[in-house]
N, C-alpha and C positions, 0 to 999 in steps of 0.2 A: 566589399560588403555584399547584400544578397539585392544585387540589382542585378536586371537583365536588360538588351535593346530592346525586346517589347515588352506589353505587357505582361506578365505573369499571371497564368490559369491556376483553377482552381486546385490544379495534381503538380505545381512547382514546387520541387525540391529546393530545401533550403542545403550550401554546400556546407560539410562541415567545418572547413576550415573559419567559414565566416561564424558559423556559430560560436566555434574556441576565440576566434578573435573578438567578438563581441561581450567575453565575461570578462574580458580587461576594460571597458570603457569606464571613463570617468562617471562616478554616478547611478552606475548598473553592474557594475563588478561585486562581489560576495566576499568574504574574507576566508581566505585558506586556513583554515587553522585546525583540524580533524583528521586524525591519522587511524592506523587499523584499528585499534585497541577502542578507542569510542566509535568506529562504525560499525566494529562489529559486535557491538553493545549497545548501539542502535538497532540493528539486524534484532538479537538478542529481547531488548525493551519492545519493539511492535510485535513479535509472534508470541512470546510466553506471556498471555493476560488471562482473562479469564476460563480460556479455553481448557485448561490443561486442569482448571478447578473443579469445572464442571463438567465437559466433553467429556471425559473418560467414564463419566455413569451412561451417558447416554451409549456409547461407543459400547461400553462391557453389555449393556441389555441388548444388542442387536448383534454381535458375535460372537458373547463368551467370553472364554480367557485367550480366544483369539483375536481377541481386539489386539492384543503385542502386532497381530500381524499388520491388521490394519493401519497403526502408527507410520509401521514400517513402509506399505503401500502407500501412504498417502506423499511422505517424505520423496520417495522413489517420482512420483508425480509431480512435487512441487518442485526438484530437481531440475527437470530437464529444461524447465520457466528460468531457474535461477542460474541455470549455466549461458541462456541466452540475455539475461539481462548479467552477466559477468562480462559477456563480451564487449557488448553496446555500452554500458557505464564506462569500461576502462576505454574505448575508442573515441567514445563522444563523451570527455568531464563534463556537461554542461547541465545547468538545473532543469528539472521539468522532466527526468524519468522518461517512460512511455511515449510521452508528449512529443518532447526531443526528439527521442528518437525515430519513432515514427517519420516527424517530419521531413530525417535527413533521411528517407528511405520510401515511404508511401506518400508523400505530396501533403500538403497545406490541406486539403477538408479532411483527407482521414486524420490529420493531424489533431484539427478541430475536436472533429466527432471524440476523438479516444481522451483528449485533453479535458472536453464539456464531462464526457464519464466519469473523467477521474476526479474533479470537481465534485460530482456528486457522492462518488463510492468515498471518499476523503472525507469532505465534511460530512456526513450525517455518520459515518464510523463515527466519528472525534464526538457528535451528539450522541450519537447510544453508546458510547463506551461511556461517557461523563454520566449519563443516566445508571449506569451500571455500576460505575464508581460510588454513586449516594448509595446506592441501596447496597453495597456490599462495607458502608463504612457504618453505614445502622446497623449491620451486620457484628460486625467484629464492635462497636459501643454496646450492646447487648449482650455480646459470650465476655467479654472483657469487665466490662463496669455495669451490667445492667439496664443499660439506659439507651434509649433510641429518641432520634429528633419525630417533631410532632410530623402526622401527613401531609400539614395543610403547604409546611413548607420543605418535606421531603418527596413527593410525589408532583406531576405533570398531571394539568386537569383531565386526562384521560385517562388515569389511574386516581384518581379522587380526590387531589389535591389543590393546590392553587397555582407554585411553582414551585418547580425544583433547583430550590438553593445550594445543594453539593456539587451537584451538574454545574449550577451558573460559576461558583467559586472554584472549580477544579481550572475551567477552560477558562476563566478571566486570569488565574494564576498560573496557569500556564504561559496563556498569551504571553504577560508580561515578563516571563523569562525568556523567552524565544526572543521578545523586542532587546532586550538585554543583554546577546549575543550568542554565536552559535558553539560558543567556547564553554562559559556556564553553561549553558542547557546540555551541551555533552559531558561534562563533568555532573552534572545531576542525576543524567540519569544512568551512567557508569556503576553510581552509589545505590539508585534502587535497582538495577539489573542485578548487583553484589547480593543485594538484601536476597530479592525473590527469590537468586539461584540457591540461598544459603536456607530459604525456608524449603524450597523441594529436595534439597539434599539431606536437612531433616527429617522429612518425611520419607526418603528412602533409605536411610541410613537405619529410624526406627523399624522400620516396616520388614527388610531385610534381617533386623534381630531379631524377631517377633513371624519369622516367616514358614510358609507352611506349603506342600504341595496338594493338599487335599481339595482347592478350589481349582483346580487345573484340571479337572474330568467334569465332564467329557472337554476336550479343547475346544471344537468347531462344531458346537450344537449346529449350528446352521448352515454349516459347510462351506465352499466356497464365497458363495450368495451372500451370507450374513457378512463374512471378511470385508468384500467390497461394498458393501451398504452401509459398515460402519465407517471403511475410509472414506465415501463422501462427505459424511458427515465431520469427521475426523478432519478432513482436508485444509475445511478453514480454520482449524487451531495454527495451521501454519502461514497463515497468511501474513505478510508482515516486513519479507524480507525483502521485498521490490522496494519500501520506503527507504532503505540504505540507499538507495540511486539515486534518490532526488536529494543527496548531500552529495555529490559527483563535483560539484565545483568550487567544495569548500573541504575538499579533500586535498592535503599537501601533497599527497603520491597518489592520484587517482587509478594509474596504468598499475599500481600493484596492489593497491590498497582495496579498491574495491571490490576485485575478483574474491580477496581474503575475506571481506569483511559479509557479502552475502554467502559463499558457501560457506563458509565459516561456521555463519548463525542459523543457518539451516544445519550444519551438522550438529551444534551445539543443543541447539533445542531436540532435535530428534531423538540425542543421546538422552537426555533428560526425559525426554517424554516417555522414551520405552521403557527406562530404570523407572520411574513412577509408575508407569501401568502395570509391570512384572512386579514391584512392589508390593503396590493394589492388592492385586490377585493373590498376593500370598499372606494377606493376613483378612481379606475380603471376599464374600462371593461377588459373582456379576449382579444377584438378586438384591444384597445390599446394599452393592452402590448408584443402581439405575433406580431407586427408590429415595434416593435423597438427594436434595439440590445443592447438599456441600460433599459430594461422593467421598473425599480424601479426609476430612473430617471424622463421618462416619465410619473410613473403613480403621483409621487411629483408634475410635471409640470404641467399638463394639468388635473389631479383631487385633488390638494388642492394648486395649483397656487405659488408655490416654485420654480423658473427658475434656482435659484443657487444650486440648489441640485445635477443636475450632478457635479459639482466640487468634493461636498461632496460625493457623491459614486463614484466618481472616484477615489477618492484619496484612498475610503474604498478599493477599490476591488485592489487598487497598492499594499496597506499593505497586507490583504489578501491574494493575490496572491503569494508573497515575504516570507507569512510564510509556505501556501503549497511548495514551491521551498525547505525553509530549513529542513522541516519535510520528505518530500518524497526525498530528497537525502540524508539526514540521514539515513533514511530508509537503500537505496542503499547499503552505504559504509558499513555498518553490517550486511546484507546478502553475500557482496562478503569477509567480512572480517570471515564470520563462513566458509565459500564454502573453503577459503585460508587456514583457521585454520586447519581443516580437510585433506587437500592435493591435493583435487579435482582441483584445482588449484595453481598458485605458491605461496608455502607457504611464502617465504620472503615478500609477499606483506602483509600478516598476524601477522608483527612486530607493536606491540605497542610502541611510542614514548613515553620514562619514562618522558618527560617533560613535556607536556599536557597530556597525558591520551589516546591518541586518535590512532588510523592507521594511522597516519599522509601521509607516502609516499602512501597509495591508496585512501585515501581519495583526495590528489593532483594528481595523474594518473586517477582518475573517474573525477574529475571536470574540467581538460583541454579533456577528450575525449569529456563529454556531452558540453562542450561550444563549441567544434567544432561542434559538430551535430545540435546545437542548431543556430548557425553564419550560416550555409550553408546547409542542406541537408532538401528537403520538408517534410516535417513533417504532410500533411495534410491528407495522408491515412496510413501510417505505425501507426498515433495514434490513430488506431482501433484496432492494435494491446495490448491495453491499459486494454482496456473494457474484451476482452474474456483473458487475462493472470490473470486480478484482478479475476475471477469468477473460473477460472480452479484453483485457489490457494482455494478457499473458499471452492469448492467442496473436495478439498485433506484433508484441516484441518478438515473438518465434517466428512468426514471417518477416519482420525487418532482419534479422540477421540472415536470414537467407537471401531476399531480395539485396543486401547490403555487400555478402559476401558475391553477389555478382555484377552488380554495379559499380565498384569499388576493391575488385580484388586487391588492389595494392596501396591500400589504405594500411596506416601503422594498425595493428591490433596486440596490443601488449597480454592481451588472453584471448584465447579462442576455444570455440564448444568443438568438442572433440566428434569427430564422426558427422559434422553437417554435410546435408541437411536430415541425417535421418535422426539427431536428438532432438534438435527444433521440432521437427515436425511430430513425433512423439510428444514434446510438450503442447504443441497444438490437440492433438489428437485427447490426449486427458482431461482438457479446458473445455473443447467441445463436448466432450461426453457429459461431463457435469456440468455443463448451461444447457443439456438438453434434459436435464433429470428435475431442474425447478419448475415452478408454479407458470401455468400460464398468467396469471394476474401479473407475474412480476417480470414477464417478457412488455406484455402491455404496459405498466408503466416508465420502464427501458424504454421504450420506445417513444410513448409521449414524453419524457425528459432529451431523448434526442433531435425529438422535434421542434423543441421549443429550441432546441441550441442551435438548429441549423435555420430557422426564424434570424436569430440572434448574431449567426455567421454573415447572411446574405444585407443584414441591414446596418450590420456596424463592420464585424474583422475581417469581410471580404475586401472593405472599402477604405481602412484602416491600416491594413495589415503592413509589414515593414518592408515585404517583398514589393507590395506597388507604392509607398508613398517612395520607396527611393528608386524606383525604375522611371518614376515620372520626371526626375532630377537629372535621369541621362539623356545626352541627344536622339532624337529620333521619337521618343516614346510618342510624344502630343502627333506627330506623322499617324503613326500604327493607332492610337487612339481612333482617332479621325477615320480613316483606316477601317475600324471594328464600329464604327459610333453605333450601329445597327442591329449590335448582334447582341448578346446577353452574354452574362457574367462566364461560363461554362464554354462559349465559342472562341473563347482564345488560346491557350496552350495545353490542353488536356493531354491526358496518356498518351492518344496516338498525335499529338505533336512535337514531340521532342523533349519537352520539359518534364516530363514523367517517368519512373522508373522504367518503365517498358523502350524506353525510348532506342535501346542502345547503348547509351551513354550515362556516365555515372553521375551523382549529384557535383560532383564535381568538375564536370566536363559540362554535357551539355544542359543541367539545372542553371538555375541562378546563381550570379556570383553575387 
């Protein structure tokens, strides 16, 4: 288990092996039951949501009809993330994503830090997507039947309402299929990944009979410049496919399954994305679709004369939207069920229910918090907090498989990212560039949300944590206590002591066992 003879610092490495060995315990184990075809239908359900409905007007008004490029640049970028999170899934099956990982490669507080982030980049996604979900299902009730629900109970009092009932009903019915198992909840949403793919493929199929070259001049009004201005923008429609790892231990075949299942849906969507935007543009100008809030809608309407087609992508982007909700709060519940596992938090909430399979009691504690957030608290600047958590994750896993591949060189890896460290580090290098392009305001609140979490580290999961309640159960520890009684939390095994990746030695050696 991840005990050591002394204490354990704040930069101890948890070994892998103990982690693998810790998803068989009675009680805290997960049920394998998810093979490629629902992961990577997962993959599939978190990146193709509302993005790909709307993105492309914004995207077309900032590049032209070379936004096709930008898709393509942006994909290229989201890559070199998804080759290094194929590695680390298939090495480490264990829940907790980023988290995990991290841990078995940059020590216990960055573990924290990137875990507290993704906490937040997690749930308030799952609330503004559920907010995004109401208002695009008054959406399609309107083109469809006429009829939209009243403000008072479709809108968040900071858009003029009282609460928002579609929000609290999407994420309370979710919940309760995730508590349900992880078996249904991947066969549901297999059936809306089916739907969604079958309405963009609609949409490109008409679009393509009805297509035209005449909105392809000039290509790159805005030359280079604009290209990559609209793949930053563009970038987070693909955001999505890191949530296929936090199903890593409910995966039958994880050492093959999961390399498939995120490049997979990264390629899947990509394909789709470019067929829809080259579609776009050939029955649409950039000037028609950066002028309306349903871009694909509009460019059906007004360039191959289809009026009833908002129905039909309305109804696409209800379903879509509803399977980003059940994948990215999946997600959720399995990062805070590895963070529980571990001690960093209250382990009881870390009880699997023998009857489904599932964290049943956190999985219902995280989906009545997010439906409250989601009914009542504005959501329209904290979800820029979204964008720089997804990319501070991306940039951690591309250093752990580097740092991992040298502390561990003979560690099993049933996938490896080709050419490290110079693809990792290129996925590093893209993350940074776009967390250097957002708001100062939303570094600042980055920061005070990491500060309250390392508050929250020093005074519960430093002290909590599963690395010291079980090193104090070995001989000697109450010695070396006694030993340190003088020193603070930080002056026991840091980086330059042993226990830290720098050490020498790998998490499996001289970390904790």
């Amino acid at each position: 288990m991840a005990t050591t003879s002394g204490r354990p610092g704040i930069f101890a490495v948890r070994d892998v092996r103990s982690l693998i060995t810790e998803t068989a315990e009675e009680g805290h184990g997960l049920k394998k039951a998810v093979g490629a075809t629902q992961l990577t239908a997962m993959g599939v359900g978190a990146i193709i949501g509302t993005g790909i409905f709307v993105v492309i007007g914004e995207g077309a008004g900032i590049a032209g009809p070379a936004v096709i490029l930008s898709f393509v640049l942006a994909a290229v970028a989201c890559t070199f993330s998804a080759l290094s999170y194929a590695e680390l899934a298939s090495s480490i099956p264990v829940a907790g994503s980023a988290y995990t990982y991290t841990y078995a490669t940059l020590g216990e507080l960055v573990a924290w830090i990137i875990g507290w982030d993704l906490i937040l980049e997690y749930g308030v996604s799952v609330a503004a997507i559920a907010v995004g979900w109401g208002g695009n299902l008054n959406a399609f009730l309107d083109s469809a039947f006429g009829v939209a629900l009243p403000d008072a109970i479709a809108k968040s009092p900071e858009d003029g309402g009282v609460f928002n009932l579609p929000a609290v009903f999407v994420v309370l019915a979710i919940t309760l299929l995730l508590v349900r198992g992880v078996t249904e909840s991947a066969r549901v949403n297999l059936v809306m990944v089916v739907i969604k793919l079958t309405v963009l493929l609609f949409f490109i199929v008409v679009a393509f009979a009805n297509f035209g070259t005449g909105n392809f001049q000039p290509f790159a009004p805005e030359g280079v410049d604009g290209v990559t201005s609209a793949a930053a923008v563009i970038f987070f429609a693909y955001i999505g496919f890191d949530a296929v790892s936090t199903g890593s231990e409910e995966a039958r075949k994880p050492e093959r399954d999961l390399p498939l299942a995120i490049i997979g849906s990264l390629l899947i969507c990509t394909l789709f994305y470019v067929l829809t935007a080259v579609g776009a543009l050939g029955i649409a100008s950039p000037d028609q679709m950066k002028e309306s809030d349903a871009p694909l809608a509009a460019a059906l309407d007004q360039g191959a004369g289809i009026s009833w087609a908002a129905a039909v992508l309305a109804l696409g982007a209800v379903v879509a939207i509803t399977s980003v909700v059940l994948v990215i709060m999946y997600g959720q519940t399995r990062i805070f069920f590895a963070m529980c596992r571990d001690g960093l938090l209250p382990q009881r909430l870390a009880q699997v229910n023998q009857r489904y399979g599932t964290p049943a009691r956190l999985t219902i504690v995280l989906g009545v918090l997010i439906a409250i957030l989601a009914a009542l608290v504005p959501l329209s600047e904290i979800v820029k907090l979204v964008n720089i958590g997804t990319l501070f994750a991306f940039v951690l896993v591309n250093i752990g498989v580097i740092v991992l591949r040298r502390t561990r060189p003979d560690m099993p890896r049933p996938y490896r990212v080709p050419w490290s460290p110079v693809l990792p580090l290129l996925g590093i290098a893209f993350a940074v560039y776009l967390m250097t392009d957002l708001p100062v305001d939303t570094w600042i609140r980055f920061i005070v949300w990491l500060a309250i979490g390392m508050v929250i580290y020093w005074l519960y999961g430093y002290r909590n944590s599963r690395l010291r309640t079980e090193a104090r159960a070995t001989p000697g520890w109450a010695r070396d206590q006694h030993s340190d009684s003088d020193s603070g939390p930080d002056s026991d095994s840091g980086p330059d002591s042993g226990s830290g990746p720098d050490s020498g030695s790998g998490p499996g050696e001289g970390g904790p066992r």
